[in-house]
PyMOL Python script that loads the backbone (N, CA, C, O; Angstrom):
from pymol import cmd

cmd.read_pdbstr("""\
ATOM      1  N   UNK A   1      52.850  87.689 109.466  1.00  0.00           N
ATOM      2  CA  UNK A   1      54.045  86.902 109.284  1.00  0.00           C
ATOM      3  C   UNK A   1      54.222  86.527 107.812  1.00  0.00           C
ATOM      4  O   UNK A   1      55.376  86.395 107.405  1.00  0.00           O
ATOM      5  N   UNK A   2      53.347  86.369 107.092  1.00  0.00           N
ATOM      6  CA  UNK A   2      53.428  85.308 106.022  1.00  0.00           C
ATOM      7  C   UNK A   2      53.559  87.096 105.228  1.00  0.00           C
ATOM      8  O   UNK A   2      54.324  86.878 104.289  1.00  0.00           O
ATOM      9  N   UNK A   3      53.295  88.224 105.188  1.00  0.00           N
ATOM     10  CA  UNK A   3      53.099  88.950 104.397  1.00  0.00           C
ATOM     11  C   UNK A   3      54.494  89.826 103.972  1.00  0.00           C
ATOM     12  O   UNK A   3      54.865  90.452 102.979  1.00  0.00           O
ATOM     13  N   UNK A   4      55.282  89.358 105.888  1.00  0.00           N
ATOM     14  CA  UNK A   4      56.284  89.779 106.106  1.00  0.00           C
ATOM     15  C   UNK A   4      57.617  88.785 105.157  1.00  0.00           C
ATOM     16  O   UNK A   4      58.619  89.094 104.511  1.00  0.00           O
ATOM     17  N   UNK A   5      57.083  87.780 105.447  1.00  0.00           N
ATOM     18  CA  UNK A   5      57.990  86.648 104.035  1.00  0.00           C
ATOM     19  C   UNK A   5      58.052  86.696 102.735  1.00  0.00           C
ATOM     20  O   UNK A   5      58.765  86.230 101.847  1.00  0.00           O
ATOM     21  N   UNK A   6      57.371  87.197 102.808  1.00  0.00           N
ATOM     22  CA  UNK A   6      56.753  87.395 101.116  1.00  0.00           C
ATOM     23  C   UNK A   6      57.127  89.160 100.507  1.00  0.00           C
ATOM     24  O   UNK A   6      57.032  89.561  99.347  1.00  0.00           O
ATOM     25  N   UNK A   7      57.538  89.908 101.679  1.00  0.00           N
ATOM     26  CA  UNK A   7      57.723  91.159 101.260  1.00  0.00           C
ATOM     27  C   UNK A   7      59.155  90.407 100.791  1.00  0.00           C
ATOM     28  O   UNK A   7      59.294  90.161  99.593  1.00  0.00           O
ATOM     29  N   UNK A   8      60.400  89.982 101.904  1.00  0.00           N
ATOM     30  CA  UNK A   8      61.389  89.453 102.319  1.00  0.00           C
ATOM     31  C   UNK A   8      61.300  88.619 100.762  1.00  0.00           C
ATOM     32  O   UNK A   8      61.547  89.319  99.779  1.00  0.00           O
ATOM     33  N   UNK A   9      61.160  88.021 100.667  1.00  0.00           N
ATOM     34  CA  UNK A   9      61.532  87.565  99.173  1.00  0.00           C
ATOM     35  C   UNK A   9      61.250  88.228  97.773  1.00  0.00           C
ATOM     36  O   UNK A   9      61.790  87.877  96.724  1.00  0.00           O
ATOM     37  N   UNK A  10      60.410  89.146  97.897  1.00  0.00           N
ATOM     38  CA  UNK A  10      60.248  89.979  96.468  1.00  0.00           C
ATOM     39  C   UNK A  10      61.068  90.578  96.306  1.00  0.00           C
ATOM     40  O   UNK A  10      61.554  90.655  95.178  1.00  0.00           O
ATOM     41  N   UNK A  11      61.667  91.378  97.536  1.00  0.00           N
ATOM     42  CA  UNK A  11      63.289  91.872  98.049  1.00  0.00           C
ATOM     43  C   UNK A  11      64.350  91.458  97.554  1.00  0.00           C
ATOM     44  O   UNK A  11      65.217  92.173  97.052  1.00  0.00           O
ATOM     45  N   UNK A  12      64.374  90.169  97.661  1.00  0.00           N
ATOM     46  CA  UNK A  12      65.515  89.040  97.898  1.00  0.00           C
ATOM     47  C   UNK A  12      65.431  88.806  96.480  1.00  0.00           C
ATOM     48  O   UNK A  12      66.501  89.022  95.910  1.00  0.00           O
ATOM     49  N   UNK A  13      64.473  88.426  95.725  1.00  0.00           N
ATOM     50  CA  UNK A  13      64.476  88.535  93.981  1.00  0.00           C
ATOM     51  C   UNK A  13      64.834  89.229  93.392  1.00  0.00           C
ATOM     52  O   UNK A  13      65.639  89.070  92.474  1.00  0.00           O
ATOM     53  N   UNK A  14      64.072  90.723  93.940  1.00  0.00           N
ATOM     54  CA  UNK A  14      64.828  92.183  92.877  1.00  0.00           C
ATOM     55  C   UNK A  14      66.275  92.291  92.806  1.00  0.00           C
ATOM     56  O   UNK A  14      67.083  92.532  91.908  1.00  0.00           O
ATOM     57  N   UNK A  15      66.338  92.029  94.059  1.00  0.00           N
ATOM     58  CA  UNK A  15      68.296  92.302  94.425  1.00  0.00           C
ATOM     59  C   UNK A  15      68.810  91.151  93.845  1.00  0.00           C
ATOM     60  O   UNK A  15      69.991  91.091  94.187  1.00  0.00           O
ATOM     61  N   UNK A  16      68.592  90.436  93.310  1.00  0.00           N
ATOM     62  CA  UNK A  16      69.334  89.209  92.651  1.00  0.00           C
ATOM     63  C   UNK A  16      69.288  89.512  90.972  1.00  0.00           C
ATOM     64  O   UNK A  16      70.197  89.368  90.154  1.00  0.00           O
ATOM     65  N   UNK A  17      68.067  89.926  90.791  1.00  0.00           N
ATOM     66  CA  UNK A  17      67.728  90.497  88.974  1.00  0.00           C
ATOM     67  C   UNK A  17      69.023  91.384  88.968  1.00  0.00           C
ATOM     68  O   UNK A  17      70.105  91.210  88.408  1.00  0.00           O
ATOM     69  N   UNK A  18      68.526  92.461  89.828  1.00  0.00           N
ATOM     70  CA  UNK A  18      69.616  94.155  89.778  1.00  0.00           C
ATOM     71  C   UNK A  18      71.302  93.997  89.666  1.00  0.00           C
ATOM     72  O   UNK A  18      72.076  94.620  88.939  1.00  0.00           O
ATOM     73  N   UNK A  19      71.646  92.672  90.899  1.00  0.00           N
ATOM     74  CA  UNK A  19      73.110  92.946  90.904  1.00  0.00           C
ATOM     75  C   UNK A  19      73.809  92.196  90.058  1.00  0.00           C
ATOM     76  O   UNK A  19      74.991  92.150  90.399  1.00  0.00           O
ATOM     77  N   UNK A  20      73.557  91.558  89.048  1.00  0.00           N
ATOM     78  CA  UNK A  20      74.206  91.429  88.022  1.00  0.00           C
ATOM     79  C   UNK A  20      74.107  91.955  87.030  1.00  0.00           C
ATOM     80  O   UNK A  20      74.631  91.316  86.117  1.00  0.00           O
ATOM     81  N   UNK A  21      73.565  93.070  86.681  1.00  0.00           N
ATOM     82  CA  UNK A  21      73.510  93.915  85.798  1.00  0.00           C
ATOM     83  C   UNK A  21      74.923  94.630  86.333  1.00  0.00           C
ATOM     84  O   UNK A  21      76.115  94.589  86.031  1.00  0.00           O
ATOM     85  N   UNK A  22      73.957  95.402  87.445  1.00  0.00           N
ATOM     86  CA  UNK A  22      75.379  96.442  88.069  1.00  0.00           C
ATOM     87  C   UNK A  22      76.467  95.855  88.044  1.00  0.00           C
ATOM     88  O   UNK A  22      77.352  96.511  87.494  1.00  0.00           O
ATOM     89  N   UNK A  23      76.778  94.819  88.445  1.00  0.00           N
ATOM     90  CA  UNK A  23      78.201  94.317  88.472  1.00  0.00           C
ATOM     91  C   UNK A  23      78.783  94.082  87.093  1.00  0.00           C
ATOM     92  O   UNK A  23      80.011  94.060  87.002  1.00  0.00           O
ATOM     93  N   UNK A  24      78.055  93.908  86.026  1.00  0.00           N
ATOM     94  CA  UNK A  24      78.383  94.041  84.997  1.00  0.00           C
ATOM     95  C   UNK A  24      78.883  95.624  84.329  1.00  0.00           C
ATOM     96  O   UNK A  24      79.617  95.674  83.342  1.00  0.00           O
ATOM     97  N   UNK A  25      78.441  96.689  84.927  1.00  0.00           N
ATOM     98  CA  UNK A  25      79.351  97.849  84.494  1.00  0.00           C
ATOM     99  C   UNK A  25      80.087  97.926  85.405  1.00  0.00           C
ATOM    100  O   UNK A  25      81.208  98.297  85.057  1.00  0.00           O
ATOM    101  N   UNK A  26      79.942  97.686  86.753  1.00  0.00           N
ATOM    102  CA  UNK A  26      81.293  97.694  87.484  1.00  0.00           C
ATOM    103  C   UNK A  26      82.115  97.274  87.094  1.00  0.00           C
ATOM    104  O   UNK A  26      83.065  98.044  87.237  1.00  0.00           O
ATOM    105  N   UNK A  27      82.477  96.072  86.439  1.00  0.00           N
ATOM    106  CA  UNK A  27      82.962  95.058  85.542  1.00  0.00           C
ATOM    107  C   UNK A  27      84.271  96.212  84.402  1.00  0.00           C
ATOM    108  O   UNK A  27      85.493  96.216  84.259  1.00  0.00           O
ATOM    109  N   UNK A  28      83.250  96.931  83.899  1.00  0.00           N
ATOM    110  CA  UNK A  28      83.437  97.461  82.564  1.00  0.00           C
ATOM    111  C   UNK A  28      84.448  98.402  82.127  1.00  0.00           C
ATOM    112  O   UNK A  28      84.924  98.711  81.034  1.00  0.00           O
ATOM    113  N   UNK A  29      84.730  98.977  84.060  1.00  0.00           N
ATOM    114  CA  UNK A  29      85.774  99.944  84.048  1.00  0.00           C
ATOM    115  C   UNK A  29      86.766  99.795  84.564  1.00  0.00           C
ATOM    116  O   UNK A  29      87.454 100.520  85.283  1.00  0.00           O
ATOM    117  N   UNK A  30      86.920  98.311  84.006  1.00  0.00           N
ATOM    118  CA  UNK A  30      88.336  97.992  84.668  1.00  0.00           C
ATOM    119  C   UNK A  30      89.517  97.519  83.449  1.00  0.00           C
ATOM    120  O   UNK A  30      89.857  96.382  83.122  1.00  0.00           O
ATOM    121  N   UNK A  31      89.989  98.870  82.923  1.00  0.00           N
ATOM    122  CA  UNK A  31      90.918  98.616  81.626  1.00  0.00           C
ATOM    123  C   UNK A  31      92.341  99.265  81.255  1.00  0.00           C
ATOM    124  O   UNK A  31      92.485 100.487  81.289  1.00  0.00           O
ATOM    125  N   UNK A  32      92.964  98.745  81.042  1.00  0.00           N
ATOM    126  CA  UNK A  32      94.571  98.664  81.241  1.00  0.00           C
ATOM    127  C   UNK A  32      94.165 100.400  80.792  1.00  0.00           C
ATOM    128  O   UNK A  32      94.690 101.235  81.529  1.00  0.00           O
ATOM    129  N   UNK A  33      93.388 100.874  79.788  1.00  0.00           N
ATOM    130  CA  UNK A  33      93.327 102.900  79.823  1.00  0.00           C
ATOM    131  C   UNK A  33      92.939 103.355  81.415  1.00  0.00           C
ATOM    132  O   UNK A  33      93.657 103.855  82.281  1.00  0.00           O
ATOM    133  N   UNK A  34      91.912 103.081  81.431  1.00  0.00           N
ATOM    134  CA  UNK A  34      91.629 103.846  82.977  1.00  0.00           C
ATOM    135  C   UNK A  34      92.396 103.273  84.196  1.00  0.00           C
ATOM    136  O   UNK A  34      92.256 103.715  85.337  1.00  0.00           O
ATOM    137  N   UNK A  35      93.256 102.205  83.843  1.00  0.00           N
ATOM    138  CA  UNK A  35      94.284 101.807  84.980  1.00  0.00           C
ATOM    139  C   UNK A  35      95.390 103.351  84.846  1.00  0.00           C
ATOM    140  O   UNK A  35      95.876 104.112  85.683  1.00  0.00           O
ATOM    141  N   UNK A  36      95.430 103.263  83.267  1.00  0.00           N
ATOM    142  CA  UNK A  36      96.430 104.154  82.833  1.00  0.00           C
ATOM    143  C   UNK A  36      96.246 105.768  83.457  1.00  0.00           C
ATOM    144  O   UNK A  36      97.102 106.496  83.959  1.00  0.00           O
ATOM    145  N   UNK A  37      95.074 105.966  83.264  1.00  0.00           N
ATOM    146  CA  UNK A  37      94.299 107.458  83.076  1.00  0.00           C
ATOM    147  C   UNK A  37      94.634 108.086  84.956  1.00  0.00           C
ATOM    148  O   UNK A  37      95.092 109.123  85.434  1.00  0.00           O
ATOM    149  N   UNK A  38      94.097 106.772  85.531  1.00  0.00           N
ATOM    150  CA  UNK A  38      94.103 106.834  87.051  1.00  0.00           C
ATOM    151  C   UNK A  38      95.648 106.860  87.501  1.00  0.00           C
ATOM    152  O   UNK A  38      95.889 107.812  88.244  1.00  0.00           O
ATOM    153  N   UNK A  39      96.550 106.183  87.271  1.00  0.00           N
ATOM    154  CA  UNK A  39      97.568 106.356  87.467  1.00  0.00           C
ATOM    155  C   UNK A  39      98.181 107.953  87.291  1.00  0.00           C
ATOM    156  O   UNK A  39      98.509 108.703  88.211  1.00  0.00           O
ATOM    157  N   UNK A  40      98.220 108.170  86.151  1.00  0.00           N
ATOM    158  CA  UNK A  40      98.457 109.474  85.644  1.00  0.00           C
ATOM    159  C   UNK A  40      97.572 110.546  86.483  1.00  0.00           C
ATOM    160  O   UNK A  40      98.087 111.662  86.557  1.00  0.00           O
ATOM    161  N   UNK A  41      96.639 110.420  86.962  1.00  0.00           N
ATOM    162  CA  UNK A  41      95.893 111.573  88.459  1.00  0.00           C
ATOM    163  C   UNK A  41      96.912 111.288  89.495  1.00  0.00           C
ATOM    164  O   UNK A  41      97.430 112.278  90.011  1.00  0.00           O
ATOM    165  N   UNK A  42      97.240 110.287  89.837  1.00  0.00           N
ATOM    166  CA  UNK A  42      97.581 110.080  91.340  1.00  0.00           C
ATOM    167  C   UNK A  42      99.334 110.223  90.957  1.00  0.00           C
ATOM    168  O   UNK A  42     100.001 110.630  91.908  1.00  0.00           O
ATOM    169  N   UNK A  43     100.127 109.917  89.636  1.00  0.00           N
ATOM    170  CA  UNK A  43     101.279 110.330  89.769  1.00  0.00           C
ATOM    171  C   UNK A  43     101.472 112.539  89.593  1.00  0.00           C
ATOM    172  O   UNK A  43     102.464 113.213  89.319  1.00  0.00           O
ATOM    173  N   UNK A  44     100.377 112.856  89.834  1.00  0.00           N
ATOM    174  CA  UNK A  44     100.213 114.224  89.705  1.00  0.00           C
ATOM    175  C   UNK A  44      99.397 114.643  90.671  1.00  0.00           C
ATOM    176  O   UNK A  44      98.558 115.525  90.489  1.00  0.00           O
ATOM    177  N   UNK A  45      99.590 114.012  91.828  1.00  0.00           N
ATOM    178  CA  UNK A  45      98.779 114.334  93.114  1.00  0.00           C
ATOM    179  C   UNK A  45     100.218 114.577  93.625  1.00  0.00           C
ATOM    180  O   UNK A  45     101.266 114.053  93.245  1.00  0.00           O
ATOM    181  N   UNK A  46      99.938 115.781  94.867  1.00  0.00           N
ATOM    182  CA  UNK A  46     101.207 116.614  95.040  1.00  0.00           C
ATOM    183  C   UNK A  46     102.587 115.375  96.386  1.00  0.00           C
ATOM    184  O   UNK A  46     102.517 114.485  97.233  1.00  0.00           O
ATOM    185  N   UNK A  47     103.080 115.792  96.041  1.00  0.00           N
ATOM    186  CA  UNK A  47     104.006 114.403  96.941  1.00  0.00           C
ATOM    187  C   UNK A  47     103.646 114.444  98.693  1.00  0.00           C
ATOM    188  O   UNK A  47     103.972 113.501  99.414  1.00  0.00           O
ATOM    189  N   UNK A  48     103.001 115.562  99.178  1.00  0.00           N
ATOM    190  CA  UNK A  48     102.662 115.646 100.532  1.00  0.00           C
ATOM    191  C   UNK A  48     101.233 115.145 100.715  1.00  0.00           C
ATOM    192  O   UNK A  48     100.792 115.108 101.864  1.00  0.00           O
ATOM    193  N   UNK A  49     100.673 114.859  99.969  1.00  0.00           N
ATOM    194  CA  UNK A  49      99.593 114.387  99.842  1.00  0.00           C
ATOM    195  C   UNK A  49      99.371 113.202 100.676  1.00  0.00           C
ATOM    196  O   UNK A  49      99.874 112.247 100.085  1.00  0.00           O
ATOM    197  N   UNK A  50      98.864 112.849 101.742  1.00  0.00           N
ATOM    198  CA  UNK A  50      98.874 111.464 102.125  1.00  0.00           C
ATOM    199  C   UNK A  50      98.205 110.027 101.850  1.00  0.00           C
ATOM    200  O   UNK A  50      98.402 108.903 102.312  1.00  0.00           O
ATOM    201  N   UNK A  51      97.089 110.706 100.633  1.00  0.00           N
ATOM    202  CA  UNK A  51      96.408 109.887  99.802  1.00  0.00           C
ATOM    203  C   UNK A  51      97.305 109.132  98.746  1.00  0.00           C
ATOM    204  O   UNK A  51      96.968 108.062  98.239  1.00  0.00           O
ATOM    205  N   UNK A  52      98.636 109.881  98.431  1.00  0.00           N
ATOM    206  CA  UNK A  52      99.156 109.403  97.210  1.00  0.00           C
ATOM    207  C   UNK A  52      99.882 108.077  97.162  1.00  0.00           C
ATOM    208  O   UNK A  52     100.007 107.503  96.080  1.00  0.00           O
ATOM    209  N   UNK A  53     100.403 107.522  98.360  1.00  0.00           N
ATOM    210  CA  UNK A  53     101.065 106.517  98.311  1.00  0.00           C
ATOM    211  C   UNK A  53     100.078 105.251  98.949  1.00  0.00           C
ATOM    212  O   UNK A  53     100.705 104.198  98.832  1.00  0.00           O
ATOM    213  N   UNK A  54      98.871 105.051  99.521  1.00  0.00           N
ATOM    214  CA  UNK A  54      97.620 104.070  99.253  1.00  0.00           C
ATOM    215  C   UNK A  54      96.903 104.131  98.382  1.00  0.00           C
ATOM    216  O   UNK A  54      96.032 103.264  98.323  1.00  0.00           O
ATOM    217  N   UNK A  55      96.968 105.362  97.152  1.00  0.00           N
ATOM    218  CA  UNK A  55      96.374 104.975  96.149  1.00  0.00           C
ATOM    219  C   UNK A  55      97.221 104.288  95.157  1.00  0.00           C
ATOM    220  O   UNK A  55      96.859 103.195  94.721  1.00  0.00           O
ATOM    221  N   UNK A  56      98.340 104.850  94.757  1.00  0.00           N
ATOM    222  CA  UNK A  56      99.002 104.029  94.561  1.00  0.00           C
ATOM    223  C   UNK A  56      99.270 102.140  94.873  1.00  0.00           C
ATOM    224  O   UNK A  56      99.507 101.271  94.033  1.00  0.00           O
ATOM    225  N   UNK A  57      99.128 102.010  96.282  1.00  0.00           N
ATOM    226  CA  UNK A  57      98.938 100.884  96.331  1.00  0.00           C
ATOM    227  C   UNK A  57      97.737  99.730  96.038  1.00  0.00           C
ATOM    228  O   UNK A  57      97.803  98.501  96.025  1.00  0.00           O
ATOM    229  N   UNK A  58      96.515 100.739  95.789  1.00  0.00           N
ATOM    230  CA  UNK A  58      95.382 100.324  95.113  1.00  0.00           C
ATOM    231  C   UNK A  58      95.378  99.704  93.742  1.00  0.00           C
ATOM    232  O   UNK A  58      94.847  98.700  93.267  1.00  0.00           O
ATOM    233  N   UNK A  59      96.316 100.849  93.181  1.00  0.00           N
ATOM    234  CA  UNK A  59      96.704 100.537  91.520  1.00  0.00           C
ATOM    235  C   UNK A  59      96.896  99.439  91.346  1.00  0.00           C
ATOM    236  O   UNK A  59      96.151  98.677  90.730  1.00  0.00           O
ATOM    237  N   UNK A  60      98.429  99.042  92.107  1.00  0.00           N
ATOM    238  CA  UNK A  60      99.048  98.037  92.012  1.00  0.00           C
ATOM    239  C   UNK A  60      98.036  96.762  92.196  1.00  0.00           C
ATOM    240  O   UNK A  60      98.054  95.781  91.453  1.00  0.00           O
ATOM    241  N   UNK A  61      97.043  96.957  93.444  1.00  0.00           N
ATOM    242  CA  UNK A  61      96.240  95.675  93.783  1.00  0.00           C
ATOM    243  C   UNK A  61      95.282  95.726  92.536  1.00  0.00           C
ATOM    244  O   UNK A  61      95.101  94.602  92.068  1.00  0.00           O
ATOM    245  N   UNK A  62      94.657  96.678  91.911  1.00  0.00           N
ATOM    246  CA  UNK A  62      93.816  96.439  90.857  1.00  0.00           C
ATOM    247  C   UNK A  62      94.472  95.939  90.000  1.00  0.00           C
ATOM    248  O   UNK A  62      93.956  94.987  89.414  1.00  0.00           O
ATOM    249  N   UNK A  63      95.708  96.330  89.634  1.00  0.00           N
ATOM    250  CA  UNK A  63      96.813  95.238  88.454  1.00  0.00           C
ATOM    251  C   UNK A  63      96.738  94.172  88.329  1.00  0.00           C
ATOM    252  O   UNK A  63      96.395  93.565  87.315  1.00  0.00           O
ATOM    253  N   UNK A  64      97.200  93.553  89.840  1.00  0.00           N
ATOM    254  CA  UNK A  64      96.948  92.149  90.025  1.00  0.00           C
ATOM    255  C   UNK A  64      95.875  91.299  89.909  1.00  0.00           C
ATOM    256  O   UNK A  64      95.825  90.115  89.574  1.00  0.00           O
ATOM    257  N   UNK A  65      94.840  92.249  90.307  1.00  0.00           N
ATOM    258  CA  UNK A  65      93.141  91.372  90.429  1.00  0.00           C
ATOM    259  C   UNK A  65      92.704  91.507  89.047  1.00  0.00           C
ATOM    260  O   UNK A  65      91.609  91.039  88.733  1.00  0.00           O
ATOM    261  N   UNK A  66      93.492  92.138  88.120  1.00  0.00           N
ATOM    262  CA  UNK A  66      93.055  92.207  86.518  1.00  0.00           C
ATOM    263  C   UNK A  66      93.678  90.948  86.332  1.00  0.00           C
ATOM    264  O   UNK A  66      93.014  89.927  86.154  1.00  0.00           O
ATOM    265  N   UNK A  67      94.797  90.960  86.359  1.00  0.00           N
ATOM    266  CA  UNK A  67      95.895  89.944  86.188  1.00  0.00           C
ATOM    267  C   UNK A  67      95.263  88.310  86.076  1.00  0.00           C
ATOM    268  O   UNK A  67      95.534  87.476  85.211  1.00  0.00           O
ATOM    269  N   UNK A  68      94.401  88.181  87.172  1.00  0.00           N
ATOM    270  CA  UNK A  68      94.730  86.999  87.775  1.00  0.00           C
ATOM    271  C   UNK A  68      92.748  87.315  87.165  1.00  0.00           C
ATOM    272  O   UNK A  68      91.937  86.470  87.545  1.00  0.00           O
ATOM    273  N   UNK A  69      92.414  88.075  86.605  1.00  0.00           N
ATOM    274  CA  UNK A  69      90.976  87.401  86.150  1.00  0.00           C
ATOM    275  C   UNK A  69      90.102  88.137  86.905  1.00  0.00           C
ATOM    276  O   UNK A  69      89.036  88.268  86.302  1.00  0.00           O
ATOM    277  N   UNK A  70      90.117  88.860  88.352  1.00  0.00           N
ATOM    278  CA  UNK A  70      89.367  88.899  89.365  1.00  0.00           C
ATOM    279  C   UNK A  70      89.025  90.472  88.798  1.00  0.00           C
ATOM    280  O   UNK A  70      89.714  91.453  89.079  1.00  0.00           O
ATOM    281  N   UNK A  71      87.971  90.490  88.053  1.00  0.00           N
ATOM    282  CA  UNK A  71      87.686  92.056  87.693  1.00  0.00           C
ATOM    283  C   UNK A  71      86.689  92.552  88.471  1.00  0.00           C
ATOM    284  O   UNK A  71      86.271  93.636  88.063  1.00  0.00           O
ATOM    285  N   UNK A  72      86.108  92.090  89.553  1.00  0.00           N
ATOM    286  CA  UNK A  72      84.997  92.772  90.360  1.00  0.00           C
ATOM    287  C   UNK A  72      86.155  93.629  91.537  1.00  0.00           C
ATOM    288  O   UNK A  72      85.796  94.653  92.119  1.00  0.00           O
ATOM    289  N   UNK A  73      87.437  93.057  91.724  1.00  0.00           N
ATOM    290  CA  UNK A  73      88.020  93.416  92.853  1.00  0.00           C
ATOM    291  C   UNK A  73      89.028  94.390  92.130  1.00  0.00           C
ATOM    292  O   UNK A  73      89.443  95.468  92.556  1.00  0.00           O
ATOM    293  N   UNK A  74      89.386  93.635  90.696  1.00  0.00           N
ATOM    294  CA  UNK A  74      89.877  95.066  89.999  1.00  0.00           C
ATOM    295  C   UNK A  74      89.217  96.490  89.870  1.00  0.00           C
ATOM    296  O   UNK A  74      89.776  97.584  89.951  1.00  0.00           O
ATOM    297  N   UNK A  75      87.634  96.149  89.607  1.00  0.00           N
ATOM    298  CA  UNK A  75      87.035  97.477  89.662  1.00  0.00           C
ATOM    299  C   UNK A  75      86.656  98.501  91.343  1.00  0.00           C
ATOM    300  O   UNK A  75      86.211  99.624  91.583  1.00  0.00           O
ATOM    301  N   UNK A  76      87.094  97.439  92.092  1.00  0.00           N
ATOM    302  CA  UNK A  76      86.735  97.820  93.522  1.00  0.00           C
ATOM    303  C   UNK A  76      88.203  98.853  93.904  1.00  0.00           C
ATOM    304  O   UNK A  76      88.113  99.953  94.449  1.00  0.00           O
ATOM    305  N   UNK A  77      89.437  98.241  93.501  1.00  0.00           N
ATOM    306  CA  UNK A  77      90.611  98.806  93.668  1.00  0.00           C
ATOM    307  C   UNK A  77      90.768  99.976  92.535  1.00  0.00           C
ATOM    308  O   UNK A  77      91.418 100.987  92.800  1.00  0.00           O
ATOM    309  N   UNK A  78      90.319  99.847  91.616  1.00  0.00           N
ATOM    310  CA  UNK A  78      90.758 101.274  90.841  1.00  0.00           C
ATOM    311  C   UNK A  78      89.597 102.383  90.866  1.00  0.00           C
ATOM    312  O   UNK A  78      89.689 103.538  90.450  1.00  0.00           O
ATOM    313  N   UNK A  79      88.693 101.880  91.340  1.00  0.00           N
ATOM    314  CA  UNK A  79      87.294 103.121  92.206  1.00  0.00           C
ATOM    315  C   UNK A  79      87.689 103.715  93.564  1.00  0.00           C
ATOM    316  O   UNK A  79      87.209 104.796  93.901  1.00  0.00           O
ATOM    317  N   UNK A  80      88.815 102.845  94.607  1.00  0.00           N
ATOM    318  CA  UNK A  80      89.218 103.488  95.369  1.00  0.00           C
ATOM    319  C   UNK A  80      90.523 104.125  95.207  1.00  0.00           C
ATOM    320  O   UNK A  80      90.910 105.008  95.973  1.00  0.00           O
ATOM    321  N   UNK A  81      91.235 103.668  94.175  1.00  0.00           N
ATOM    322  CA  UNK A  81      92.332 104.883  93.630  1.00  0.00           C
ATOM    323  C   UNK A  81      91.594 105.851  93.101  1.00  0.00           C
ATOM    324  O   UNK A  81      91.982 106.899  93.618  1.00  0.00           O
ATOM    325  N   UNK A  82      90.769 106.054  92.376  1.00  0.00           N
ATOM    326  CA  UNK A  82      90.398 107.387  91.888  1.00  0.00           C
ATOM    327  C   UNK A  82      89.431 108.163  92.935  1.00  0.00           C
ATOM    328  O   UNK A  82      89.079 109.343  92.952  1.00  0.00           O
ATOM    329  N   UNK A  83      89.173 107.252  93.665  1.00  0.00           N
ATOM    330  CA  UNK A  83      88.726 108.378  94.938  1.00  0.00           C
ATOM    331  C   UNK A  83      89.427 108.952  95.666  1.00  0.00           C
ATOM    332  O   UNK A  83      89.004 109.956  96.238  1.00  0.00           O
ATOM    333  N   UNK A  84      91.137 108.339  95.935  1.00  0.00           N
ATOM    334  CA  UNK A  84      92.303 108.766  96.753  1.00  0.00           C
ATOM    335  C   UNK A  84      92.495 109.788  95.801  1.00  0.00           C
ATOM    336  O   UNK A  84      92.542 110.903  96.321  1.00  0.00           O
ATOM    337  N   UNK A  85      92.613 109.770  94.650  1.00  0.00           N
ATOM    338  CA  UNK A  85      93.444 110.747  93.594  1.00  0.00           C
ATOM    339  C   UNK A  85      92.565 112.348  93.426  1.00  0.00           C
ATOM    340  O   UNK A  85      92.946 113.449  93.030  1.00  0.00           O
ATOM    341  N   UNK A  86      90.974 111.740  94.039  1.00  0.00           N
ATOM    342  CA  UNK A  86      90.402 113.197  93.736  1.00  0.00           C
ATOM    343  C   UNK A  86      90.417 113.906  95.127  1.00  0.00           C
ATOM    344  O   UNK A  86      90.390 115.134  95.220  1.00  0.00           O
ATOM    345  N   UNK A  87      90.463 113.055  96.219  1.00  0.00           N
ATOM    346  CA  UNK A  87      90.670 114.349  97.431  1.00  0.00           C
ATOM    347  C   UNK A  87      92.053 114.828  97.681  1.00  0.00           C
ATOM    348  O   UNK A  87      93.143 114.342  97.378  1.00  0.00           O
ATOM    349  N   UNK A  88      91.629 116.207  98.489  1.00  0.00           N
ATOM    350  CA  UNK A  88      92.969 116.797  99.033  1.00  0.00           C
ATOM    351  C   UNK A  88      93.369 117.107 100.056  1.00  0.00           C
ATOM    352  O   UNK A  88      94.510 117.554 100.164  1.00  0.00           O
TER     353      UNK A  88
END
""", "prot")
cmd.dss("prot")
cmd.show_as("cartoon", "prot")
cmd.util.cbc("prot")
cmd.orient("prot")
């Protein structure tokens, strides 16, 4: 039991060191260029595409969550536009 707590928190430490690093480059790619760059994929994704008009709406939500300060949700919304923009 006690070895099992103690795994459970060395765990619980690493993952606390780690995710603010990571979230700090997650952070990093959230900039009015790669808003730009991404846009420009998905306004050149073909119009039958059914990815093109929820990525699009991603854009827009990453706009806003830049907007308003919220850059973890900005980088969450323009990682799932550029994932809409690369399939077909």
């Amino acid at each position: 039991m006690m070895k099992t707590l103690l795994g459970a928190a060395t765990v619980a430490t690493v993952m606390l060191a780690v995710a603010p690093a990571s979230a700090a480059k997650m952070h990093s790619g959230c900039t009015g260029a790669n808003l730009e760059k991404t846009e420009t994929a998905v306004e050149g994704m073909p119009d039958a595409n059914a990815n093109k008009m929820p990525a699009f709406k991603e854009i827009a939500d990453a706009q806003g969550a830049m907007l308003s300060g919220k850059m973890g949700a900005c980088a969450m919304h323009l990682g799932n536009a550029m994932r809409a923009s690369m399939m077909k």
